[in-house]
VOPAGU-2260 file (C-alpha; in pm, 1 decimal, decimal comma):
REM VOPAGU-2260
SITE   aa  ch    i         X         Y         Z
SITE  UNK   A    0   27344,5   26320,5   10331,6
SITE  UNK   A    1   27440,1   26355,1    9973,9
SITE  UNK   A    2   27235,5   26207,9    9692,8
SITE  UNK   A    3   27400,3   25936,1    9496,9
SITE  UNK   A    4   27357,7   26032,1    9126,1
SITE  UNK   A    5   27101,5   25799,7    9021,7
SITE  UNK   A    6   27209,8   25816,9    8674,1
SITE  UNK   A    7   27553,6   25657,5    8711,6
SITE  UNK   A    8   27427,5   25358,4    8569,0
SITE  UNK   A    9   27337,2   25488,3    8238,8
SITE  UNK   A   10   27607,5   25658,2    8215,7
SITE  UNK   A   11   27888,1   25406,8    8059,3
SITE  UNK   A   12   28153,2   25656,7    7913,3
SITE  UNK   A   13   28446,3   25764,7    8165,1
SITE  UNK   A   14   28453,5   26175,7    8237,0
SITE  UNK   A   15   28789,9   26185,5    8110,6
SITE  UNK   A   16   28626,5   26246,5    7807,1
SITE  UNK   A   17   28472,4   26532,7    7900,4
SITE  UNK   A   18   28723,4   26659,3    8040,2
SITE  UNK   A   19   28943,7   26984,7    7858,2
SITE  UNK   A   20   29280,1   26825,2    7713,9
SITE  UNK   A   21   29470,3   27160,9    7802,1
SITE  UNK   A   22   29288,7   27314,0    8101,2
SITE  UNK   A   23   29364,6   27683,5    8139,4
SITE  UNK   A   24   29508,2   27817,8    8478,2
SITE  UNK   A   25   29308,4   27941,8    8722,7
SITE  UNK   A   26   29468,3   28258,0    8755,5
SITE  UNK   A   27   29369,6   28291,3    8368,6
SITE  UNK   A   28   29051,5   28239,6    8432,1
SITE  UNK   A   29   28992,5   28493,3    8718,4
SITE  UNK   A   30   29148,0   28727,4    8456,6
SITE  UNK   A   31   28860,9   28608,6    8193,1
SITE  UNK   A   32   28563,9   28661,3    8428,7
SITE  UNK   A   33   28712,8   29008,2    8562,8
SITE  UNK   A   34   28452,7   29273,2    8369,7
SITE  UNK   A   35   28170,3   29078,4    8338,2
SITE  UNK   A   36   28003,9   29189,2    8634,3
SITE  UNK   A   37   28029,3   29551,3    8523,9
SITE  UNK   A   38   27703,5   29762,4    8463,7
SITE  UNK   A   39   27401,1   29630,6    8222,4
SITE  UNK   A   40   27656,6   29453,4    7959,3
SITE  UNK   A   41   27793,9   29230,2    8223,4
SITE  UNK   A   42   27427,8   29144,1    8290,1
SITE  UNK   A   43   27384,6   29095,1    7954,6
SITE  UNK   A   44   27677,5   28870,2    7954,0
SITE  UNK   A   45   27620,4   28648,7    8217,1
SITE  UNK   A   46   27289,1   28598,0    8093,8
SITE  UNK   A   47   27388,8   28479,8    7748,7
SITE  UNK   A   48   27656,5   28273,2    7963,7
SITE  UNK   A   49   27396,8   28136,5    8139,4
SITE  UNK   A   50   27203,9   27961,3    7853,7
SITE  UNK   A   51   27510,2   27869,0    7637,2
SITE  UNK   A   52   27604,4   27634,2    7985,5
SITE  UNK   A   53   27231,1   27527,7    8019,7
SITE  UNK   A   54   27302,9   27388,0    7650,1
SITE  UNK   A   55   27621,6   27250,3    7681,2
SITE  UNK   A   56   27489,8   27095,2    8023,5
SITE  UNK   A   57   27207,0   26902,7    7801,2
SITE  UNK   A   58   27478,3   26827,3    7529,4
SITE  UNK   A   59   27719,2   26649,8    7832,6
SITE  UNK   A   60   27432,9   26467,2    7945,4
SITE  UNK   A   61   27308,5   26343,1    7607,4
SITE  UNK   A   62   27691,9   26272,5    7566,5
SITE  UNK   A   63   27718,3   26021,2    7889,1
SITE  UNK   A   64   27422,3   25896,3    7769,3
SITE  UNK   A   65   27514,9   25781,1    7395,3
SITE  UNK   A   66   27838,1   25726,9    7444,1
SITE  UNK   A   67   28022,8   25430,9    7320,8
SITE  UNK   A   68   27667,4   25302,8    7196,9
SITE  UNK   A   69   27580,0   25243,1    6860,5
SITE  UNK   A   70   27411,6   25458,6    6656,4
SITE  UNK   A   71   27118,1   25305,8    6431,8
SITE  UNK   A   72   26870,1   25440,3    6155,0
SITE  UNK   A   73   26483,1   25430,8    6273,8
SITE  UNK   A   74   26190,2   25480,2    6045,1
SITE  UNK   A   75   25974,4   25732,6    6159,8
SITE  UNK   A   76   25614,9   25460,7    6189,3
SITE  UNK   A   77   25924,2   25313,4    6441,2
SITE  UNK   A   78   25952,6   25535,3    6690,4
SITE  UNK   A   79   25646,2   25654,8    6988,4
SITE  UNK   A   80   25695,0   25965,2    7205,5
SITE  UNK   A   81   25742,4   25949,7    7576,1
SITE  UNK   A   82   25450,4   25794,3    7750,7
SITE  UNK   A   83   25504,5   26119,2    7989,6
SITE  UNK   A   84   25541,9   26469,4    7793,3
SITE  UNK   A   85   25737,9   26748,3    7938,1
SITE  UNK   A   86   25626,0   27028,4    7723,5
SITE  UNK   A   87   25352,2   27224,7    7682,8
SITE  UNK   A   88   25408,2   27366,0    7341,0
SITE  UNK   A   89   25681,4   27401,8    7088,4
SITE  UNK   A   90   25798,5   27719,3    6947,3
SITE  UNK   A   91   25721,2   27697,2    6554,6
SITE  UNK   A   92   25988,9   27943,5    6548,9
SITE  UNK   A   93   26270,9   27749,6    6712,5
SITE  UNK   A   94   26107,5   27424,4    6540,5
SITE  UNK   A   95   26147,8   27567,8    6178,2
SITE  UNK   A   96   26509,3   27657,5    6269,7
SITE  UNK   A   97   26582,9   27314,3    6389,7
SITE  UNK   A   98   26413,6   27190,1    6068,4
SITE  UNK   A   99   26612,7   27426,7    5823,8
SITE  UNK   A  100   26964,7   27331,0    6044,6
SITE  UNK   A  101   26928,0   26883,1    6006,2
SITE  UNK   A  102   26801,9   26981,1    5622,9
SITE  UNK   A  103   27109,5   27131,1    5554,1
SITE  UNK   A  104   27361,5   26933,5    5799,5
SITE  UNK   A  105   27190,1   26612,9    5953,7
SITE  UNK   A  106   27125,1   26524,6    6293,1
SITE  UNK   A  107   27410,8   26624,2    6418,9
SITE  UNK   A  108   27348,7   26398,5    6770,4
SITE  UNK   A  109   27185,5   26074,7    6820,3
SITE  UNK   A  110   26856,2   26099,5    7027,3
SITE  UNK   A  111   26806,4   25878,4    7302,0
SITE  UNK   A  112   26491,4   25550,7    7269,7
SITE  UNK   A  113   26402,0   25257,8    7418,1
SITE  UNK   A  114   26232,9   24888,5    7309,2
SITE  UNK   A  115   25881,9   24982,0    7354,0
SITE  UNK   A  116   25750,0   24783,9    7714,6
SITE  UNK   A  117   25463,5   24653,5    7498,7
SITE  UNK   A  118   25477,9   24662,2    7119,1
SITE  UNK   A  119   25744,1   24476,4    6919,5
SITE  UNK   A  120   25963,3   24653,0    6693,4
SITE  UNK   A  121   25855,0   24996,6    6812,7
SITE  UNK   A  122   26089,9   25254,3    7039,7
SITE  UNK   A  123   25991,1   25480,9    7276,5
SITE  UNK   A  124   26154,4   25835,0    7318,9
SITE  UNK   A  125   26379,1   25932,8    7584,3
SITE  UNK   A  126   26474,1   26267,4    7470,6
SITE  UNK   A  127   26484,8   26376,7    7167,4
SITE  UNK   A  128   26153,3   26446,0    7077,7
SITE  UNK   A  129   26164,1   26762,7    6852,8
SITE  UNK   A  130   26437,9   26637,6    6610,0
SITE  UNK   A  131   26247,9   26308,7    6554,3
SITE  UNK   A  132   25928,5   26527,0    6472,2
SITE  UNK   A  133   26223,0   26740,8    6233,0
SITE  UNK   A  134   26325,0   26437,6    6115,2
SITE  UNK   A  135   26002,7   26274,3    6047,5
SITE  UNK   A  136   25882,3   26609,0    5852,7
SITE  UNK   A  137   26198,2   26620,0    5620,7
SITE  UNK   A  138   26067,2   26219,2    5582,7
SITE  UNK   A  139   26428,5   26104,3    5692,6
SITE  UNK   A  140   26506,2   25798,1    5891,2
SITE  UNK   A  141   26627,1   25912,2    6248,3
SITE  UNK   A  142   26972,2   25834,9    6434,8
SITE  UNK   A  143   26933,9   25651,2    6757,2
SITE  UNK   A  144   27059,2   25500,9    7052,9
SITE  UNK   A  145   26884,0   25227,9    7139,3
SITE  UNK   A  146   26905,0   25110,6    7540,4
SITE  UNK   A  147   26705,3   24889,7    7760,4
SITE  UNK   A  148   26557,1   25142,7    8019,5
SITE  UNK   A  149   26294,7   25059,6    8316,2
SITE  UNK   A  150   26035,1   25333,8    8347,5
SITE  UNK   A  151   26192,6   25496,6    8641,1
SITE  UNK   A  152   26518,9   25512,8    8398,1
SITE  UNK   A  153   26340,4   25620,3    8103,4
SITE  UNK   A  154   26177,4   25953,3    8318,8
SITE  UNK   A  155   26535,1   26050,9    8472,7
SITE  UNK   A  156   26709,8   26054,5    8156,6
SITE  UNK   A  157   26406,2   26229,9    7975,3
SITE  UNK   A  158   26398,8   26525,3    8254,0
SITE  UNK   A  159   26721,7   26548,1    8320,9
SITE  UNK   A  160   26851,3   26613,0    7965,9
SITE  UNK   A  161   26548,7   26848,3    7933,8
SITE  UNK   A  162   26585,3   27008,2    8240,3
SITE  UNK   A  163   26939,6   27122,2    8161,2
SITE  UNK   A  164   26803,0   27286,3    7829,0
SITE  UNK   A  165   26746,1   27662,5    7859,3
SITE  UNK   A  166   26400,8   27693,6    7660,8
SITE  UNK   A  167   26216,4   27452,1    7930,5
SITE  UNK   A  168   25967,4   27729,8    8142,3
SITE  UNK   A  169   25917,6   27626,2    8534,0
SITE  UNK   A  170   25575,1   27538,6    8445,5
SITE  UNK   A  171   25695,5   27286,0    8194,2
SITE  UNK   A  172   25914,7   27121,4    8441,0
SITE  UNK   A  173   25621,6   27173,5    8712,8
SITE  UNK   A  174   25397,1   26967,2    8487,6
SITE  UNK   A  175   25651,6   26713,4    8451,2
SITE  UNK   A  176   25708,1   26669,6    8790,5
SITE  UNK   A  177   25313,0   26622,4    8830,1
SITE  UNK   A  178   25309,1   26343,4    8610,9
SITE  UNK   A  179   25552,2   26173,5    8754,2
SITE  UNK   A  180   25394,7   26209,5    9060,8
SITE  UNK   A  181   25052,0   26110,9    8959,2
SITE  UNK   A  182   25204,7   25787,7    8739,3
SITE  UNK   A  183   25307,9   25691,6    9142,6
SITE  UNK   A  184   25701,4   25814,6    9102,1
SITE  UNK   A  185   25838,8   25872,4    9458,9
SITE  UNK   A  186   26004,7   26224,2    9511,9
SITE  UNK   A  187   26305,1   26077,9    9516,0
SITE  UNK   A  188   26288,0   25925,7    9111,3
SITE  UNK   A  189   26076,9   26307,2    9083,3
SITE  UNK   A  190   26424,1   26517,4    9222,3
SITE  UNK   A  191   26677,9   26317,6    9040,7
SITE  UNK   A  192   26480,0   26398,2    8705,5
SITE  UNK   A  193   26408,5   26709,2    8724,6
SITE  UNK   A  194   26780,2   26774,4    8958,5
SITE  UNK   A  195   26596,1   26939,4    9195,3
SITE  UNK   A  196   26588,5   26967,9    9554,8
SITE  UNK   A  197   26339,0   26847,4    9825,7
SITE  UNK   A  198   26202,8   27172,1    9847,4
SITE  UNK   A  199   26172,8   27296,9    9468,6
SITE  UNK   A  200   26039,4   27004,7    9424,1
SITE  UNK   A  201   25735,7   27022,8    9675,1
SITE  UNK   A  202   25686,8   27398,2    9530,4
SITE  UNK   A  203   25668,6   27277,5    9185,5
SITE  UNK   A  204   25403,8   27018,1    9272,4
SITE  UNK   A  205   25218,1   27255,1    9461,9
SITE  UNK   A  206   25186,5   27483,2    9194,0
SITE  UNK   A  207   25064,6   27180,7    8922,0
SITE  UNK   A  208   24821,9   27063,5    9224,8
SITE  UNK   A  209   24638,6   27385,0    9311,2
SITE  UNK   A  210   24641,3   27532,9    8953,1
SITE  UNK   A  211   24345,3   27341,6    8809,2
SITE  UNK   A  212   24478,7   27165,9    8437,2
SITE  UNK   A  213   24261,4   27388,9    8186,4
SITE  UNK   A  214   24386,6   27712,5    8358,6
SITE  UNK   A  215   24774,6   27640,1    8274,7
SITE  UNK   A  216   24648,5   27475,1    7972,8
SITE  UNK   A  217   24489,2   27828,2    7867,2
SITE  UNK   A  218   24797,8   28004,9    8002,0
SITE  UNK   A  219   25084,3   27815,5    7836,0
SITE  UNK   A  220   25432,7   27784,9    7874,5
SITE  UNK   A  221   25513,7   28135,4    7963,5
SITE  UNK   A  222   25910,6   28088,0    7950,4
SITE  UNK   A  223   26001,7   28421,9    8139,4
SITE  UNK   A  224   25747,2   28353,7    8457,6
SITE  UNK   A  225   25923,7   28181,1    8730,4
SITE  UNK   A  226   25864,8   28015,4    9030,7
SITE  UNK   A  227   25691,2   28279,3    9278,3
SITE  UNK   A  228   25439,5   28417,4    9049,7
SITE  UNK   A  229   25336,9   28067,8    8927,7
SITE  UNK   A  230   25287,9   28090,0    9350,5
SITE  UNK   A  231   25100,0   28371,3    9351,1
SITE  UNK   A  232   24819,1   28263,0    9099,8
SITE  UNK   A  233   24809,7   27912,4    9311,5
SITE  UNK   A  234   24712,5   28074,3    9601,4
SITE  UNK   A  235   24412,1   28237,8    9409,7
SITE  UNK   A  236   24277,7   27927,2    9359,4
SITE  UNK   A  237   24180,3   27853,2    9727,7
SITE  UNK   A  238   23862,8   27999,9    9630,6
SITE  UNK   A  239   23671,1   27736,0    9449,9
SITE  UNK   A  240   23485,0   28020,9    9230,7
SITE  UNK   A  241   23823,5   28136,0    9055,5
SITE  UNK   A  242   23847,5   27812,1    8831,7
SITE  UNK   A  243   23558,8   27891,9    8642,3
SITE  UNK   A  244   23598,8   28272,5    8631,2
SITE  UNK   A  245   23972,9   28156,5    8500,4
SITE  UNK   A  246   23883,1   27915,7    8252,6
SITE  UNK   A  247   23633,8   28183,4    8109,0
SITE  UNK   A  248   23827,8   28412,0    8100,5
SITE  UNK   A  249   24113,3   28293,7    7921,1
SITE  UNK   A  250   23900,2   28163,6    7638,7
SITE  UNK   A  251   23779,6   28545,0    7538,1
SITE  UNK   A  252   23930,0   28607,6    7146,9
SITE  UNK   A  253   24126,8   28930,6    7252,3
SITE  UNK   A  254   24333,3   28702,6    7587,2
SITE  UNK   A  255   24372,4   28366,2    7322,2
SITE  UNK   A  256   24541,2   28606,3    7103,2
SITE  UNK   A  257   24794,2   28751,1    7359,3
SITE  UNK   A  258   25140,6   28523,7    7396,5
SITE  UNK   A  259   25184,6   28303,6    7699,8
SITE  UNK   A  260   25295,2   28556,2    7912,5
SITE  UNK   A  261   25035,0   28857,8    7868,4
SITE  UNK   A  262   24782,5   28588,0    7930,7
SITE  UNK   A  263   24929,4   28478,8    8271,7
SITE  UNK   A  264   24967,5   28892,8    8425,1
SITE  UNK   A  265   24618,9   28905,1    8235,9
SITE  UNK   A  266   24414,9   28612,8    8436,2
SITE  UNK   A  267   24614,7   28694,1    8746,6
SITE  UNK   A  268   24505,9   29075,1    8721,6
SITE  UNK   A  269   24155,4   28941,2    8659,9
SITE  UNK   A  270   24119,4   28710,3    8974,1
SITE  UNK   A  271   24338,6   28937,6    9193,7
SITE  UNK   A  272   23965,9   29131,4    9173,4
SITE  UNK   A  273   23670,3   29079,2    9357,4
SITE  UNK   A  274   23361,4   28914,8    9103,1
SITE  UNK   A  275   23131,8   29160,5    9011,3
SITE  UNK   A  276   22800,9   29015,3    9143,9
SITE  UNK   A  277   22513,9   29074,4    8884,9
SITE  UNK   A  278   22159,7   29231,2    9093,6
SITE  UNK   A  279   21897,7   29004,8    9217,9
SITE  UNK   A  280   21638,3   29061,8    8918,1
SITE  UNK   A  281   21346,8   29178,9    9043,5
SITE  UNK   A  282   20977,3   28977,5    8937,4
SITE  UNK   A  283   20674,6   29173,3    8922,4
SITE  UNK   A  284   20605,5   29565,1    9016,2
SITE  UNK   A  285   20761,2   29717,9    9285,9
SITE  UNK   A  286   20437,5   29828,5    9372,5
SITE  UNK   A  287   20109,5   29775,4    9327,3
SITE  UNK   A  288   19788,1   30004,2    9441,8
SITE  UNK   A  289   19407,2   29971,3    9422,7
SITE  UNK   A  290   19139,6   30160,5    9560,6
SITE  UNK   A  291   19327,1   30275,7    9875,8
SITE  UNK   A  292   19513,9   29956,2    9917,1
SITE  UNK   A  293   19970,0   30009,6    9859,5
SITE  UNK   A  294   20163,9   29726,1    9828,7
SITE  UNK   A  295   20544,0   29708,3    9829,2
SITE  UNK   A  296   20666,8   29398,6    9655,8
SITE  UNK   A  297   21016,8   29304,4    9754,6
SITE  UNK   A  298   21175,8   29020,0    9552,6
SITE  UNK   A  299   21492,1   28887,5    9601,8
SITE  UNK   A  300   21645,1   28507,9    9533,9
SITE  UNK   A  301   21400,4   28286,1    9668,9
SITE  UNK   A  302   21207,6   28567,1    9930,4
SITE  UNK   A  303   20935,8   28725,6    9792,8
SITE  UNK   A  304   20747,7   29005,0    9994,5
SITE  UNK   A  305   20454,0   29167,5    9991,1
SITE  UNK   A  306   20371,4   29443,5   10223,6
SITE  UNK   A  307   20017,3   29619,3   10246,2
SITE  UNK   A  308   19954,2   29943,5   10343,3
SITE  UNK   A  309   19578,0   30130,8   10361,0
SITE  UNK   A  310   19338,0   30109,6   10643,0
SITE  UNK   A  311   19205,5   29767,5   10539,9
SITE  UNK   A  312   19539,6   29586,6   10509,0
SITE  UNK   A  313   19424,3   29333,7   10773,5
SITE  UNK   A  314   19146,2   29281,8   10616,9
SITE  UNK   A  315   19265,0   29214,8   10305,2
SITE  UNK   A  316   19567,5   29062,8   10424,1
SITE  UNK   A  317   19357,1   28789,8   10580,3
SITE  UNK   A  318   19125,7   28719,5   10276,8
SITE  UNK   A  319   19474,9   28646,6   10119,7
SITE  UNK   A  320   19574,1   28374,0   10388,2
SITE  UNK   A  321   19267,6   28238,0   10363,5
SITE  UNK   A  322   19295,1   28193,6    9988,6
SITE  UNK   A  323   19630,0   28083,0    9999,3
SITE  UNK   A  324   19522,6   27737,4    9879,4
SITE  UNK   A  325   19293,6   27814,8    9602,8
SITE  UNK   A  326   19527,8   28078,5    9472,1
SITE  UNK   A  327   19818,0   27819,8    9442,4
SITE  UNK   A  328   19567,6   27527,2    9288,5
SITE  UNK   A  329   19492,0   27858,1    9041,2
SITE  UNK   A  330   19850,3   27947,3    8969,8
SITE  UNK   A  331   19923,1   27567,4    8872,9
SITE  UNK   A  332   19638,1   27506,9    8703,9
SITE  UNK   A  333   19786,8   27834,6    8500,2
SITE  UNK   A  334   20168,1   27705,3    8435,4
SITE  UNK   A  335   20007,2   27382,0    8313,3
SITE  UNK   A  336   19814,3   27532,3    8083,2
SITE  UNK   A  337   20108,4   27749,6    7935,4
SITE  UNK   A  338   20284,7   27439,5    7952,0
SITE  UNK   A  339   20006,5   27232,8    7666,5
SITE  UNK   A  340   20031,1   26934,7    7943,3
């Protein structure tokens, strides 16, 4: 049965709009597409293809979302982020850009709030998150829509917009989905967000449920790792062990240093090997002889053995069972001491 899209109620603004004025044949467009396919630059190509329609896919959505609203001025102390976040980091890179572009143009497009649920004259943030940081740094007021939104509103239009942007890693969206799911969001409010299916969706909160929080944490976004290897490293952590050899891991200087990516193939490389168990330290001499009288001294966790050899080992062996007592009143009587009890 096909899903209804859930957002049809936010979106007010007919498709017409959307729609090209002078739509190109299709026999043009088979000719447009012909060589793209061809060798490493059509791969190229429909790569670059690729994220320029993940981008204009966000931009339709924030579109259907804004339109025929109007567009108001918030002060930065007006605004609060998203009560769930759907990124792990930001790229200073690709924030300083975004900075430099609305300082010499504007915000070009509105971003998306809503009344705060329980602070008056406050808005919450559907989407829009990084140019009302950009705008609060260049210490601008910030265009936005304003719209009434229930929670289970607010989430879908928050991951769907970012879920059609190109620069959001599977882990991102995994953690997002996790949220959701641990704020009590059915998988149905969980699919429509993220526009995911049944399946992707049980994957993705597979992955958030078996890798423990401070390993992805220490990992980070790591844009270019997808789905199955995000699998693999779950299924390391069906032994109990690997969380702390993980965590400890990735918080050695020369793996903190390495980008997202290096430190996921690094920490997956590292539990993909068996621990290294450190030898049983050994108390005492090995062995221990007087007047005729060997003994081996074995010690090993909590076992410690002591094996006579000489032809009054019974003998002697027996005085020391018979002593047992007085011997352990002695050795007490000796910690205490070291003690100053």
């Amino acid at each position: 049965m096909a899903r209804k899209n859930v957002l049809s109620s936010l979106m007010a603004s007919s498709d017409a709009k959307l729609t090209p004025v002078n739509p190109a044949p299709q026999e043009d467009q088979r000719q447009h597409v012909t060589y793209k396919g061809i060798g490493a630059l059509g791969a190229v190509t429909r790569s670059i293809d690729a994220l320029a329609a993940k981008a204009d896919a966000a931009k339709e959505i924030e579109a259907k979302l804004t339109a025929g609203d109007v567009v108001i001025e918030l002060e930065a102390d007006q605004i609060e982020e998203s009560f769930i976040s759907d990124r792990l980091a930001h790229s200073d890179q690709q924030f300083q850009e975004l900075v430099e572009a609305m300082r010499v143009r504007g915000q070009d497009s509105p971003i998306l709030v809503r009344p705060h649920p329980s602070k008056n004259g406050i808005y919450q943030i559907a989407f829009g998150h990084r140019r009302a940081k950009a705008a609060r740094l260049l210490g601008r007021p910030v265009r936005a829509v304003v719209r009434t939104l229930t929670d289970r509103d607010h989430v879908i239009a928050q991951g769907q917009e970012n879920s059609a942007r190109a620069d959001l890693s599977f882990l991102e969206r995994a953690t997002f989905a996790g949220e959701l799911e641990a704020r009590g969001f059915d998988r149905e409010t969980i699919m429509a967000a993220l526009s995911a299916d049944k399946t992707t969706v049980s994957k993705m909160l597979s992955v958030v449920n078996r890798i423990p929080k401070a390993v992805r944490a220490g990992i980070g976004p790591a844009l270019s790792i997808g789905r199955d290897r995000w699998h693999e490293l779950a299924t390391r952590f069906d032994e109990p062990a690997n969380e702390d050899r993980a965590v400890e891991f990735l918080s050695r200087d020369r793996v903190v240093a390495r980008p997202p990516e290096e430190r996921f193939n690094l920490v997956n490389a590292h539990l993909s090997k068996a621990p290294v168990l450190a030898p049983a330290k050994k108390t005492g001499p090995a062995n221990w002889e007087r007047k005729g009288i060997q003994a081996n001294i074995k010690a090993s966790g909590r076992q410690y053995t002591i094996s006579l050899k000489a032809a009054e080992a019974a003998g002697f062996g027996a005085y020391l069972t018979r002593n047992l007592d007085r011997l352990y009143e002695a050795y007490h009587a000796e910690n205490k001491s070291k003690s100053g009890d």
